[in-house]
VEXDREN-2710 file (C-alpha; in Angstrom, 1 decimal):
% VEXDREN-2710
k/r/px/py/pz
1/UNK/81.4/86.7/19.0
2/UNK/83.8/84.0/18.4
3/UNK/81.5/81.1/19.6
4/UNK/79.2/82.9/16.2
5/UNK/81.5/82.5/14.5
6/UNK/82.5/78.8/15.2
7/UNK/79.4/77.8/15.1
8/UNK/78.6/79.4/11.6
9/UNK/81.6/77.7/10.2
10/UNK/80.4/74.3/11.6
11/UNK/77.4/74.5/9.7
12/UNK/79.0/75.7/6.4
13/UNK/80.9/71.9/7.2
14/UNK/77.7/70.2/7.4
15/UNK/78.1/69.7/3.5
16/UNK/80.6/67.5/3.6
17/UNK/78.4/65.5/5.9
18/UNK/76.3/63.0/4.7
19/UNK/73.9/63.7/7.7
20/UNK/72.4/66.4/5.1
21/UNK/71.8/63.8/2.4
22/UNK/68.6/63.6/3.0
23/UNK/67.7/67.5/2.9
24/UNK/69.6/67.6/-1.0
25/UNK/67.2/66.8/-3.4
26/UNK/65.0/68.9/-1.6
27/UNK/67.5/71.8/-1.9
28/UNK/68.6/71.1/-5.2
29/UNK/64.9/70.4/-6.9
30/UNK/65.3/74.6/-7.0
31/UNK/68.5/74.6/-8.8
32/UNK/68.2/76.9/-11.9
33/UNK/65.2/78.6/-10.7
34/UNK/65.4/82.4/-9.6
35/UNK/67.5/83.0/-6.3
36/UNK/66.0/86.0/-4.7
37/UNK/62.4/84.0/-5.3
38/UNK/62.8/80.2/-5.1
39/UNK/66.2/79.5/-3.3
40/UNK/66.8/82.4/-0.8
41/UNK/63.1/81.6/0.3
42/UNK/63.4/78.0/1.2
43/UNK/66.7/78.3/2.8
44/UNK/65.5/81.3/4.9
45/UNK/62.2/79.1/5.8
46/UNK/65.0/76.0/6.6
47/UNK/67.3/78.5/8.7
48/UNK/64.3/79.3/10.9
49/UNK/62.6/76.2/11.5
50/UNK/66.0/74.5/12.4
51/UNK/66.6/77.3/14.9
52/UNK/63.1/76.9/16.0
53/UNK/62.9/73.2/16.4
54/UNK/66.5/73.6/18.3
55/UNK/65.3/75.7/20.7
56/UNK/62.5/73.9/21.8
57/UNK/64.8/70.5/21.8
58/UNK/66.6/73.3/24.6
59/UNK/63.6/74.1/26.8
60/UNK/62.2/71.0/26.5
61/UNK/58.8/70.1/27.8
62/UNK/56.5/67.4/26.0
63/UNK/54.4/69.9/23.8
64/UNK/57.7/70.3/22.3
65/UNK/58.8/66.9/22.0
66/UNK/55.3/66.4/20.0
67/UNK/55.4/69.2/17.9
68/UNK/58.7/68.2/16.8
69/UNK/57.5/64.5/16.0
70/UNK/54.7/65.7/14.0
71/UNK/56.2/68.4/12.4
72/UNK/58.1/65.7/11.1
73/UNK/55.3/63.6/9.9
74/UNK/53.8/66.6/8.4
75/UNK/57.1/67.1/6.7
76/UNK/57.5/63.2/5.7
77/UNK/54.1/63.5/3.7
78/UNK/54.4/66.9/2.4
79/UNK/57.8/66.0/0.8
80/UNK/56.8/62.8/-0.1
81/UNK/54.0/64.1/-2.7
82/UNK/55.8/66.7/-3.9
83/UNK/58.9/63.9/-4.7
84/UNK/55.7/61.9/-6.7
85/UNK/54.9/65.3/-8.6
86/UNK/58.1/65.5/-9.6
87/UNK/58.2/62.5/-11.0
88/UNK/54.8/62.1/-12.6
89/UNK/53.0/65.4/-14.2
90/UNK/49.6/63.4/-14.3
91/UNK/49.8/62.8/-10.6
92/UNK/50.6/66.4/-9.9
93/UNK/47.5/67.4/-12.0
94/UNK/45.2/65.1/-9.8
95/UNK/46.9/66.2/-6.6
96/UNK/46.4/69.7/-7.3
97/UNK/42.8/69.2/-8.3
98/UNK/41.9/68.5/-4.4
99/UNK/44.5/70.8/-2.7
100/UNK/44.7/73.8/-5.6
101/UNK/46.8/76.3/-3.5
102/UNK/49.0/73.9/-2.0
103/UNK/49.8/71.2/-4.5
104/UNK/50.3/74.6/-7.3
105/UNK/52.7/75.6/-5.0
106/UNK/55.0/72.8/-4.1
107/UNK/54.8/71.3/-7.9
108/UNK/56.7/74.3/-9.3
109/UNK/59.3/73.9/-11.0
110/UNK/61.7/74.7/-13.7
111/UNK/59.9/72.8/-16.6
112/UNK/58.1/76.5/-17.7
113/UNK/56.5/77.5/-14.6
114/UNK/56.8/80.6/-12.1
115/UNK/57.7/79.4/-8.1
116/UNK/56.7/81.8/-5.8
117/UNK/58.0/83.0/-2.4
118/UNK/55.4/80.8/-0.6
119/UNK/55.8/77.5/-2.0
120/UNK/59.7/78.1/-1.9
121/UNK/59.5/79.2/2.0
122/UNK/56.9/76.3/2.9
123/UNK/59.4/73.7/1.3
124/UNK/62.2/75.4/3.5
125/UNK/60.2/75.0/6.4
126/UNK/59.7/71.0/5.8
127/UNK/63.4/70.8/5.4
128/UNK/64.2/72.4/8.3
129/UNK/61.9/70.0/10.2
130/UNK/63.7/67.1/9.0
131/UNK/67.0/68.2/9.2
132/UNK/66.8/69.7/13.2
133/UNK/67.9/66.4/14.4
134/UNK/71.4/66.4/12.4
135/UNK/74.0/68.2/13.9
136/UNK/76.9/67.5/15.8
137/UNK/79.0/69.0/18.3
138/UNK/78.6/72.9/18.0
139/UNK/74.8/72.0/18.4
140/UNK/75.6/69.6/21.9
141/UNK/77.8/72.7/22.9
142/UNK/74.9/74.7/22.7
143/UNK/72.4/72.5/24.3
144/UNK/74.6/71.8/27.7
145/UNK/75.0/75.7/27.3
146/UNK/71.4/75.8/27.9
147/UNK/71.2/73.0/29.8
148/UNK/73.6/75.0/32.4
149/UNK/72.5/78.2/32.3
150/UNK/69.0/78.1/31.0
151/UNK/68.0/78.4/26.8
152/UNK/67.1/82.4/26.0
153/UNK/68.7/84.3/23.1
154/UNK/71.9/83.7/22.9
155/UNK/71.0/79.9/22.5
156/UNK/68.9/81.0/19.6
157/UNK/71.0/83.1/17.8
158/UNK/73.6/80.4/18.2
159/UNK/71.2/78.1/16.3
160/UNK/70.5/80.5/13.8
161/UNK/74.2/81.3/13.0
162/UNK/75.2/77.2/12.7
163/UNK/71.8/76.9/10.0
164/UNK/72.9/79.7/8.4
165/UNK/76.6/78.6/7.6
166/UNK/75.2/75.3/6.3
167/UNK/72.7/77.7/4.3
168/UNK/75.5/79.5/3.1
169/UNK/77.1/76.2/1.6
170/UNK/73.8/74.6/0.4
171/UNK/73.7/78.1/-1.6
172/UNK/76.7/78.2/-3.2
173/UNK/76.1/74.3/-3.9
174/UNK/71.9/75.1/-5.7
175/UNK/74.0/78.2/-7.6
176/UNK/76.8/75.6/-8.9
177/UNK/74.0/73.2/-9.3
178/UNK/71.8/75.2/-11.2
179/UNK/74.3/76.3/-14.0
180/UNK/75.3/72.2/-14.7
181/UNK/71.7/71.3/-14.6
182/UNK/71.1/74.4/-17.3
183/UNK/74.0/73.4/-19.6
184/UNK/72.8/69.7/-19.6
185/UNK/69.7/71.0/-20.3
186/UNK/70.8/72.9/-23.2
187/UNK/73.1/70.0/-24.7
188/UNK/71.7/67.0/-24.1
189/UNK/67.6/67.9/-24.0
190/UNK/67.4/65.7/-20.8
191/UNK/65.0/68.1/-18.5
192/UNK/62.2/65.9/-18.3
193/UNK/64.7/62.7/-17.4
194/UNK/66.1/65.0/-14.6
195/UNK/62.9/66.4/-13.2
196/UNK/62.1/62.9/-12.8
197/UNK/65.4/62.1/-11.6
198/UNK/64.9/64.6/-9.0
199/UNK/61.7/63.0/-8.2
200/UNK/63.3/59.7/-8.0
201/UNK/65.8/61.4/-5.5
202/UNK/63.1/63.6/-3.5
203/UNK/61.4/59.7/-2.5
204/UNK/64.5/57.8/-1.8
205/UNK/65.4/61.1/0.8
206/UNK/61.8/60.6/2.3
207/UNK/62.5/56.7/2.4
208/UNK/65.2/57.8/4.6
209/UNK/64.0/59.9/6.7
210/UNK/61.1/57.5/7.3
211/UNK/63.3/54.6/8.0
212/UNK/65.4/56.3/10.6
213/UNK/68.3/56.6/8.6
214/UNK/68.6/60.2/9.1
215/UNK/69.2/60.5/12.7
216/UNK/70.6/56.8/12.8
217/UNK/72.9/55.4/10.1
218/UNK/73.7/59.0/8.9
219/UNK/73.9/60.7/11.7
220/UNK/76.1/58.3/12.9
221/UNK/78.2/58.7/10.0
222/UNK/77.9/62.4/10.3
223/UNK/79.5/62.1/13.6
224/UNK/82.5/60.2/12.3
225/UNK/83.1/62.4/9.2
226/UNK/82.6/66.2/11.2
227/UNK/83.6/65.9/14.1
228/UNK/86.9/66.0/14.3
229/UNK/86.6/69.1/12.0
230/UNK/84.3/70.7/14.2
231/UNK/86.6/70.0/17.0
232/UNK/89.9/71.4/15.3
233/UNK/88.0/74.5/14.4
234/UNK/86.8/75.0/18.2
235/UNK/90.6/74.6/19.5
236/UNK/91.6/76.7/17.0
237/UNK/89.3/79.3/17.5
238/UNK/89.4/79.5/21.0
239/UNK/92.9/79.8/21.5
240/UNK/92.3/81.9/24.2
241/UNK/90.2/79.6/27.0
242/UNK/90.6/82.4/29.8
243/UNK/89.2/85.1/27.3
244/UNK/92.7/87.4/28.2
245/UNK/95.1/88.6/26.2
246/UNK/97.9/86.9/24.7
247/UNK/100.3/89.7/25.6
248/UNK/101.7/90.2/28.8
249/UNK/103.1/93.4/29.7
250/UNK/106.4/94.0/31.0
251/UNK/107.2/96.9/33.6
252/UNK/110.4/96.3/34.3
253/UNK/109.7/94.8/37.7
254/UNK/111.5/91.0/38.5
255/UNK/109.1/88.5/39.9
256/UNK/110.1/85.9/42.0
257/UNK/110.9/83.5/39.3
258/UNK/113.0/86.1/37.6
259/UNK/117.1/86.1/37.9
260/UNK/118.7/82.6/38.2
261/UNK/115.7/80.8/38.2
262/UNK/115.4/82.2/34.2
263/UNK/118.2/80.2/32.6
264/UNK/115.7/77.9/30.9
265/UNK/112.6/79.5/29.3
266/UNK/109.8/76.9/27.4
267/UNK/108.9/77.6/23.9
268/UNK/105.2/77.1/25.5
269/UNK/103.0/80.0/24.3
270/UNK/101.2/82.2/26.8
271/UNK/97.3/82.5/26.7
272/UNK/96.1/84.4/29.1
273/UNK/96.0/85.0/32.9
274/UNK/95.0/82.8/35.6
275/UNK/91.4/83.5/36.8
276/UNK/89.6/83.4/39.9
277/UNK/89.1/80.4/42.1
278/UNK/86.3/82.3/43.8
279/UNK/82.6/81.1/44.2
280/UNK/83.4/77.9/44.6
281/UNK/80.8/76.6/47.0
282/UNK/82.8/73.9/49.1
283/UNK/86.7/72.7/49.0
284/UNK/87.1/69.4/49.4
285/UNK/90.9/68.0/51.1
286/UNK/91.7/71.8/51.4
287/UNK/91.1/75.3/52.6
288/UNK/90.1/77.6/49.6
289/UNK/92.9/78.4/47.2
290/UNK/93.6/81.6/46.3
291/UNK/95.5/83.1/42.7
292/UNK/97.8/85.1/44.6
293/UNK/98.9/82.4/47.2
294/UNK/99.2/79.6/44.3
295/UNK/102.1/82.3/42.8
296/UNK/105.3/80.1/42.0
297/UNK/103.6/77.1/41.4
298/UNK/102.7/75.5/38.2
299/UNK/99.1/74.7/38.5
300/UNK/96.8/71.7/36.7
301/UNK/93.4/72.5/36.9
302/UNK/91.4/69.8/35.8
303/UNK/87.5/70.6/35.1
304/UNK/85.7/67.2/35.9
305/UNK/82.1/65.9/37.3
306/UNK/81.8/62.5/39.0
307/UNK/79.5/60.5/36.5
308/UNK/81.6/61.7/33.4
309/UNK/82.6/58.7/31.5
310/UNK/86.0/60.9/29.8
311/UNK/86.5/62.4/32.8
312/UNK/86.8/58.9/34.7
313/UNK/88.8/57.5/32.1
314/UNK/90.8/61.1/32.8
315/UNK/91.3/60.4/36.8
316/UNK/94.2/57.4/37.0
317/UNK/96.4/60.5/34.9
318/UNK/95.7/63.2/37.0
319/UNK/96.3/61.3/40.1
320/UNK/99.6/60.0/38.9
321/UNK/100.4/63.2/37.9
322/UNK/100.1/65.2/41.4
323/UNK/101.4/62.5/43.1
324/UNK/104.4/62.4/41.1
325/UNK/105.4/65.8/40.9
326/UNK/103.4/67.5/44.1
327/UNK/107.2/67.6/45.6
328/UNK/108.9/69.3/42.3
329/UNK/106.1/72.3/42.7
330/UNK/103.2/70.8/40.9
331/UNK/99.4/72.0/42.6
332/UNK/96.7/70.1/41.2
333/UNK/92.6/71.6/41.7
334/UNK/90.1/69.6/40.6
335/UNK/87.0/71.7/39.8
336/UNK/83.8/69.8/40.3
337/UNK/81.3/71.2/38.0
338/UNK/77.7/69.1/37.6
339/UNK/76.0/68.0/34.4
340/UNK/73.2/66.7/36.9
341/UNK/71.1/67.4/39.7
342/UNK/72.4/64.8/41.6
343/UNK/76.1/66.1/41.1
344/UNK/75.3/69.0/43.0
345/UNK/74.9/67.4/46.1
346/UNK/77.8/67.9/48.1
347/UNK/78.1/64.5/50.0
348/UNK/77.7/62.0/46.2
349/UNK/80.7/64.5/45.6
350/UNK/82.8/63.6/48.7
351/UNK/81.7/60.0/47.9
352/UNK/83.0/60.4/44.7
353/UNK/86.5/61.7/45.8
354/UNK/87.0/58.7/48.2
355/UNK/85.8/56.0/45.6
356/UNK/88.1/57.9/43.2
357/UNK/91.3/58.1/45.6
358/UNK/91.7/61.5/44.8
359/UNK/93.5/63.5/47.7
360/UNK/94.5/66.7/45.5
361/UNK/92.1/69.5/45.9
362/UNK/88.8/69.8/45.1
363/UNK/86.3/73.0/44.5
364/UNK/83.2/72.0/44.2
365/UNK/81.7/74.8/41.3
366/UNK/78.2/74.5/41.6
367/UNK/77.6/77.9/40.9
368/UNK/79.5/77.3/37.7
369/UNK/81.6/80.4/38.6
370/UNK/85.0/79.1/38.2
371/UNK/83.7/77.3/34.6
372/UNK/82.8/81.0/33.7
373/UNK/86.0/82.5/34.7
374/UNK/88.2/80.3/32.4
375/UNK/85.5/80.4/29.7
376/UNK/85.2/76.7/29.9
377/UNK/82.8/74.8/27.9
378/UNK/84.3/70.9/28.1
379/UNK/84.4/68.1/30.5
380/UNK/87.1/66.7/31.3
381/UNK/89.1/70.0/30.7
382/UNK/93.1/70.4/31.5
383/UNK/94.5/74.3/31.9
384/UNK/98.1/74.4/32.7
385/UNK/99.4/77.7/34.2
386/UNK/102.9/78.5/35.1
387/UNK/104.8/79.6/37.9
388/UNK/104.0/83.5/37.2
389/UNK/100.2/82.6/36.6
390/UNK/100.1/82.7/33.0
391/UNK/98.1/80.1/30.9
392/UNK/100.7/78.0/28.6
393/UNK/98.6/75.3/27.7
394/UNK/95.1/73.4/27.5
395/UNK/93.5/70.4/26.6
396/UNK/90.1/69.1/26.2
397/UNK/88.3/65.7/26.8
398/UNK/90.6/62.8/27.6
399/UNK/93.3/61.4/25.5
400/UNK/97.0/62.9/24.8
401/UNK/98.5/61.9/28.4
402/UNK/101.8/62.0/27.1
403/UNK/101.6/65.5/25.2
404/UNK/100.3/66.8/28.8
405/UNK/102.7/65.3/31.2
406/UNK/105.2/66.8/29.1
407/UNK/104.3/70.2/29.4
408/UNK/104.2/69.6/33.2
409/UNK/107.7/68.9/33.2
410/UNK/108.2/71.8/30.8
411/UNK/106.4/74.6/33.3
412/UNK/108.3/73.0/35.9
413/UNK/111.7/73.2/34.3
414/UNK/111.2/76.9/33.8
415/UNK/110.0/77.0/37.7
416/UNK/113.2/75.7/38.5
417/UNK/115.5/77.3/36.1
418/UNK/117.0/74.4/34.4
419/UNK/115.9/70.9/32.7
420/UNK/115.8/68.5/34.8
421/UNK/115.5/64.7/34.6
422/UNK/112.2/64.2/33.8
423/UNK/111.8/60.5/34.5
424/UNK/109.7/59.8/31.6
425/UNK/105.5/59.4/32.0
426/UNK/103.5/57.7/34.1
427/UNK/101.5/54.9/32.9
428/UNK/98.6/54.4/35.7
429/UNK/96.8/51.2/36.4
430/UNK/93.5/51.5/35.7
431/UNK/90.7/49.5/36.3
432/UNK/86.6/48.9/35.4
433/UNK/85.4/52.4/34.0
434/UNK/88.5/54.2/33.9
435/UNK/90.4/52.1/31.6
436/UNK/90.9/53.6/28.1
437/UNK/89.1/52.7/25.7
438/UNK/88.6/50.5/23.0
439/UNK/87.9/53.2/19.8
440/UNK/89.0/50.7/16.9
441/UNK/86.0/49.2/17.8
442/UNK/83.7/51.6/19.2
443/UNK/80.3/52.1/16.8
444/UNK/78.0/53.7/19.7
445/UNK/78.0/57.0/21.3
446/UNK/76.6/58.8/24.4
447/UNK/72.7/58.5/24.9
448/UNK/70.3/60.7/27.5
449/UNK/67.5/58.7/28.6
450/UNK/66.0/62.1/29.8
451/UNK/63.4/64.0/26.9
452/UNK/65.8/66.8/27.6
453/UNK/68.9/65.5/25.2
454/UNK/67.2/62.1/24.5
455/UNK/67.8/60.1/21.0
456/UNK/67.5/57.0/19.1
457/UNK/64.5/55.7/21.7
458/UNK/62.5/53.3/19.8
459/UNK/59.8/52.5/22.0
460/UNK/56.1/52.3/19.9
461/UNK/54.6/54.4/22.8
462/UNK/56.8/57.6/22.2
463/UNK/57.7/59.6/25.4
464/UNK/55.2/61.0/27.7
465/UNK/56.8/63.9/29.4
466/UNK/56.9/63.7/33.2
467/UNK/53.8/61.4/33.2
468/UNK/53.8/58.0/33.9
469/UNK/53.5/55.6/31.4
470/UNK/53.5/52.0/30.3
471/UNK/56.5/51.2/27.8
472/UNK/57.4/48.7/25.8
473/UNK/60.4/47.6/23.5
474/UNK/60.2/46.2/20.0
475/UNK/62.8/44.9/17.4
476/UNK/65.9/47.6/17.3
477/UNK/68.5/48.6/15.3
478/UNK/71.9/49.3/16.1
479/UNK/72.4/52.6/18.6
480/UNK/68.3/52.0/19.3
481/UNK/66.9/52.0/22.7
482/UNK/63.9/51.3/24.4
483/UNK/61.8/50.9/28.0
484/UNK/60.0/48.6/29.5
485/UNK/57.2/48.4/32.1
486/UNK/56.0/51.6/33.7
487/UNK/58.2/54.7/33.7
488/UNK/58.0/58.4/34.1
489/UNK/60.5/60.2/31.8
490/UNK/61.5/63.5/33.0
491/UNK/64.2/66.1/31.7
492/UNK/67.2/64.3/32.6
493/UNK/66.0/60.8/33.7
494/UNK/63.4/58.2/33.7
495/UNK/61.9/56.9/37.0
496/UNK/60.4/53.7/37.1
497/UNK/57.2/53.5/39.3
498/UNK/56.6/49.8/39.5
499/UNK/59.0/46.8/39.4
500/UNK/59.9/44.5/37.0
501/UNK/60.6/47.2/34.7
502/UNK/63.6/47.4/32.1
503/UNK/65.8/49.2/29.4
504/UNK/67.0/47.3/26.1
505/UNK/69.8/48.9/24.4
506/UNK/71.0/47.5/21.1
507/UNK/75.2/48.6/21.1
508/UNK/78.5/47.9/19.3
509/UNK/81.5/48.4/21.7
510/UNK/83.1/46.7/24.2
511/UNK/82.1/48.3/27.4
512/UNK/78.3/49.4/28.1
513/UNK/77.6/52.1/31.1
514/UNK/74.1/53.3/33.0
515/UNK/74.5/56.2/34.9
516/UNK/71.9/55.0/37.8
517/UNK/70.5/55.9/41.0
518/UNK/68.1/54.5/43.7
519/UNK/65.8/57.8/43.7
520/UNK/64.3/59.7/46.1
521/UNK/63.4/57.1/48.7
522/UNK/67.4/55.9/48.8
523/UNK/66.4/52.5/48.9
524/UNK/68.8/49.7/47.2
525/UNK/67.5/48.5/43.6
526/UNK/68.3/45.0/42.9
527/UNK/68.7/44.2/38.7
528/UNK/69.9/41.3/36.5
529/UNK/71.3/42.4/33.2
530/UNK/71.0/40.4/30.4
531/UNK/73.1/40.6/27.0
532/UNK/71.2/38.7/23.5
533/UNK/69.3/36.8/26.0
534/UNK/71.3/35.0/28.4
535/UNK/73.4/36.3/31.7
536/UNK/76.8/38.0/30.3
537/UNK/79.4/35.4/32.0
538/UNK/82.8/36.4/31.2
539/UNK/81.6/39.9/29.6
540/UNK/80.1/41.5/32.4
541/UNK/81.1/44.3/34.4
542/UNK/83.0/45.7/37.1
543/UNK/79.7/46.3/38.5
544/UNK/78.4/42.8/38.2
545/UNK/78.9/39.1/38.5
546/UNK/79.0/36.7/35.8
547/UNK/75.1/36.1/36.2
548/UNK/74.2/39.5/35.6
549/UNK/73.2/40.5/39.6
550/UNK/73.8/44.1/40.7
551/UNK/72.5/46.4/43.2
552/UNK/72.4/50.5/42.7
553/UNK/72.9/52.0/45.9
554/UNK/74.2/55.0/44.9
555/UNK/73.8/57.6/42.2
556/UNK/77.0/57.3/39.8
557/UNK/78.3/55.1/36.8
558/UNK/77.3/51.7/36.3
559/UNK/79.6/49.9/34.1
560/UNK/78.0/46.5/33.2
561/UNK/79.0/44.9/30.2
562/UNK/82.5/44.4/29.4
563/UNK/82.6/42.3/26.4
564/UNK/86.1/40.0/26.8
565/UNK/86.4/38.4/23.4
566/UNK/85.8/39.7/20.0
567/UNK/83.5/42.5/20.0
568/UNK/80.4/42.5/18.0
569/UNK/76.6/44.1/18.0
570/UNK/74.5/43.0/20.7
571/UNK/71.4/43.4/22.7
572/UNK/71.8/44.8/26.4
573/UNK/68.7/44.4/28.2
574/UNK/68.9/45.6/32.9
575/UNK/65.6/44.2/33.9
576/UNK/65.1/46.3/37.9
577/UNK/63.5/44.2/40.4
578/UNK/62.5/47.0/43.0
579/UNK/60.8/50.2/42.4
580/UNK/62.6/53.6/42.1
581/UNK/65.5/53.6/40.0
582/UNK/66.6/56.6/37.9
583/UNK/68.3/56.0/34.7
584/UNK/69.6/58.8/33.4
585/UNK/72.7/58.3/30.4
586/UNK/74.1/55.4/28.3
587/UNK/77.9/55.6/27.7
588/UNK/80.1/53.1/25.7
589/UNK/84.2/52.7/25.7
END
């Protein structure tokens, strides 16, 4: 119930997004018509398109990649008229001449005439088309839900509830709009200059949409004005990440922290119980850990896959951390949990934890069983439990190193009984991916190259699911992307079949990272990145030389562009020289 409820209160926050610019003249070209037969109809017909056009986007599969496209294209046109009969009653007449049900419907409107359920409804639908691509992260929540455990219902009804909060605002806005519009009317005679205005605002939304804008500039500015909302209200709302109570019962028993060991007590809340460590299918640098043996230790378990940009970024930390205090009573458990295939096999995992230098231990969760325990729903993800096995504190994504360590020291001052030096915080070394990074100039954001979660791919050819096809990259804007040569794109990667294939990504931030493998065969791919042309010199990356040479031999994160002096926009091209590759996810730092 609560994720409902988050995610209907994420999409009453979509109004304050300009990601839904586009969808308001639409929305408010019914304002001061009837509720119950103009406005309830078309956000009902938005609600379930949106939810629709989600769920497919969560199964995946080409006919649902097309029927998205050209339901948009449908929409584009269909909105586009209708903007020109708003804004010229002489071309409504001639439009409606040829297409008499139709054109009567959509060119109803308050100037006198009756709009029926149908029209309203059908223009709900088109707005839903062009709005499913807007949404931000209650709708990625969903998605890796899906992802993970497969799309059914719930997935659905999740989608439902997030259209119908931003419903529910768009409702209240047409309402407040409709009265203004009315006493304008009323005072100033100006209902023909705002039909046309409307008409005038209907065709600079389908300009937008048509351009791009919608699920590039705006969405992009969507994601930089919600997200942090979105984010608040999830931490808020799940208070309680092990889904136990918050009270803990007291039957007069003493544990084994009780008595002297009590002097000093943290202010740290408690917020549930510690849950199972069972089903993990492998432990990696120790036998399986149990709850009840883990009893008077204060526990970190950090939820992590190997090919995780945040959680990288996340490892120098949590490495410090249980080296540092692994003698004052500190157990760390990393909990290997796969976004990909290829993270579920168990040796790129042991590969990972020697690359990584990570010697605490590690359950590898690939039956998502100890995710589902603690309710989890983030990578990286931090749950710090005390001494008695309570939950005091957690954190999601990377970030707050400080704020974290100190509760460490805090759960282990109450293990102990007293405060303690606490020696201050670590501040790891960090090198190539894991370094933090550079947000005051960060302007691109995580991109699937898999039809699954893919966006902003810009190639002419459009994607041809799990069928091999020849690609090719025109101009792009920022956050754009595009193949080259002849690729099969499948749910969560794209294979190329032939050499002398490439990917063109045009990015603003100062690191650039491929997720990349060598494919089935496990043969070595030799590439040469490129950046605006010319080999990257002095802004390559720790997985390059200055001339842009690399080799993927192994399936994990790529980072290879580092830009060293001022960063600005630029064009990343990898051009592969042998067959095979998979590319699979563009991440930026």
């Amino acid at each position: 119930m609560i994720l409902f409820t988050i995610a209907y209160v994420a999409g009453v926050l979509t109004i304050v997004s300009p990601c839904i610019l586009p969808v308001l003249p639409f929305v408010f070209s019914r304002a001061g018509q009837p509720f119950a037969t103009s406005v309830l109809p078309m956000l009902i017909g938005k609600v379930v398109t949106f939810a629709a056009v989600a769920t497919l986007a969560a199964l995946g599969g080409d006919w649902a990649v097309q029927a998205n496209e050209a339901g948009r294209f449908v929409a584009i046109a269909m909105l586009a008229v209708f903007g020109v009969m708003l804004l010229s009653p002489q071309v409504a007449a001639v439009v409606t001449r040829p297409v008499v049900a139709l054109g009567n419907r959509l060119s109803r409107r308050a100037a006198g005439q009756k709009t029926s359920v149908g029209s309203s409804l059908l223009l709900g639908v088109a707005t839903g088309l062009l709005w499913a691509p807007c949404a931000g992260p209650i709708l990625g929540l969903v998605l890796t839900g899906a992802a993970l455990h497969g799309a059914n219902v719930e997935t659905t009804l999740l989608l439902t509830a997030y259209a119908t909060g931003a419903a529910t605002s768009l409702a209240l806005a047409v309402l407040a709009g409709g009265r203004i519009f009315a006493a304008m009317k009323r005072s100033l005679g100006m209902g023909e200059r705002l039909r046309q205005g409307l008409g005038i605002a209907v065709l600079a939304g389908v300009a937008a949409i048509a351009l791009g804008l919608d699920t590039g500039l705006l969405a992009r500015l969507s994601y930089a004005g919600t997200t942090n909302l979105e984010q608040s209200l999830l931490n808020s709302l799940r208070g309680d990440p092990a889904g136990a109570t918050r009270t803990v019962a007291s039957n007069g028993k003493k544990s084994a922290t009780d008595g002297a060991k009590q002097a000093y007590r943290s202010s740290l809340p408690v917020e549930g119980t510690f849950p199972s460590l069972d089903g993990a299918v492998e432990w990696l640098n120790s036998e399986p850990l149990t709850v009840e043996e883990l009893r008077g230790k204060v526990v970190l378990v950090d939820f992590w896959t190997y090919s995780c940009i945040n959680c990288i970024r996340t490892i120098p930390y949590v490495r410090a951390w249980a080296e540092k205090y692994r003698d004052q009573g500190l157990v760390v458990i990393g909990v290997h949990a796969p976004e990909f295939a290829f993270e579920k096999r168990i040796d790129n995992v042991k590969r990972a934890v020697r690359d990584f230098k990570i010697g605490y231990p590690v359950a590898i969760d690939n039956d998502f069983a100890i995710w589902r325990a603690f309710g989890n729903s983030y990578w990286p993800a931090h749950y710090f439990i005390d001494a008695e096995g309570r939950i005091r504190h957690h954190h999601f994504g990377e970030g707050d190193y400080e704020e974290s360590e100190r509760v460490i020291q805090e759960l282990l001052a109450e293990s102990a009984g007293s405060r303690g030096n606490d020696g201050g915080t670590v501040k790891p070394e960090a090198k190539g991916a894991e370094s933090a990074p550079d947000f005051a100039n960060l302007q691109s954001g995580e991109d699937y190259v898999g039809y699954m979660r893919a966006g902003n791919f810009a190639s002419p050819e459009g994607v041809a699911a799990d069928e091999a096809r020849d690609y090719s990259v025109g101009d792009l804007d920022l956050n754009q992307w595009g193949l080259g040569g002849n690729w099969t794109v499948g749910p969560e990667q794209a294979t190329l079949n032939r050499s002398d294939g490439s990917i063109t990504y045009r990015f603003s931030a100062r690191d650039l990272h491929l997720v990349l493998g060598p494919g089935a065969n496990g043969r070595k791919v030799r590439f040469q990145v490129k950046v605006d042309g010319v080999a990257p010199g002095p802004d390559h990356g720790s997985d390059i030389d200055s001339n842009g040479n690399g080799t993927v031999s192994e399936t994990r994160l790529y980072q290879l562009v580092r830009q060293s002096a001022e960063v600005r926009e630029r064009t990343f091209e990898i051009r592969f020289l042998d067959p095979g590759v998979e590319a699979f996810v563009f991440t930026f730092g």
